[in-house]
N, C-alpha and C positions, 0 to 999 in steps of 0.2 A: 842298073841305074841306082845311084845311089838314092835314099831319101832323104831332105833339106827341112829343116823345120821353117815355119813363117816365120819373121817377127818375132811376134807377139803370141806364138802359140802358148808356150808356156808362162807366164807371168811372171813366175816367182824366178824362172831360171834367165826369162830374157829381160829382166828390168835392166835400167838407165846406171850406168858406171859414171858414178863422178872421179875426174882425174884433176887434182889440182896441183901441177907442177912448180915449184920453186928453184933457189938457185942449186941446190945440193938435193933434196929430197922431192918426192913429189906423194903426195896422201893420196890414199882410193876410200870411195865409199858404193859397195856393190855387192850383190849376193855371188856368192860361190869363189871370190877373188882370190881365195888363200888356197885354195885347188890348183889354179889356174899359173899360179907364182910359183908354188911346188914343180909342178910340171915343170916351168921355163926356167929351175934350178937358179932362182932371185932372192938374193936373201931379202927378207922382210922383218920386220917388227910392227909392234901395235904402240902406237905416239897415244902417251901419257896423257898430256895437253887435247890432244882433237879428239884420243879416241875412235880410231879409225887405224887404218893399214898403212906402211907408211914404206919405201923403197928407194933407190938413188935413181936418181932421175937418169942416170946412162941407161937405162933398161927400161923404159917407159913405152919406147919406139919397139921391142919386142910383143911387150903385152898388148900394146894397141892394133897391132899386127892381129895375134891371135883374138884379141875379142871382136873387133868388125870383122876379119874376112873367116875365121873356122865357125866361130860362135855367132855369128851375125847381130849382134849386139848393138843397139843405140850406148856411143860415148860422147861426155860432156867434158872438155879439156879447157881449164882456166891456169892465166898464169897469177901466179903471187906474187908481189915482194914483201921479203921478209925482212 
């Protein structure tokens, strides 16, 4: 049997992913995010402007995937317009 972390065991690795999607791009603010993009082979860049992670919103539905069900992860998804 495998073993599942809780939550919130870890702190630093299980904090809260903000995902603010728009009409082309969507920004991330979260620990370990550029790990996790590498993996799911996403190209990313870091936005000038917010300063943060920044991705094409076609791949958004992947990462959300991998962070709530492998990583068990609290996400916080807003839309924008830009």
């Amino acid at each position: 049997m495998r073993w599942q972390p809780a939550l919130f065991d870890e702190p630093v690795t299980r904090a809260t992913v903000a995902v603010e999607v728009g009409p082309r791009s969507a920004w991330l603010r979260g620990y370990g995010l550029h790990r996790l993009l590498e993996e799911l082979d996403v190209p990313v860049m870091i936005c000038p402007f917010r300063r943060c992670l920044t991705m094409p919103v076609d791949r958004v539905g992947d990462l959300l995937a991998l962070l709530e069900h492998r990583d068990k992860r609290v996400v916080e998804l807003t839309t924008v317009e830009r």
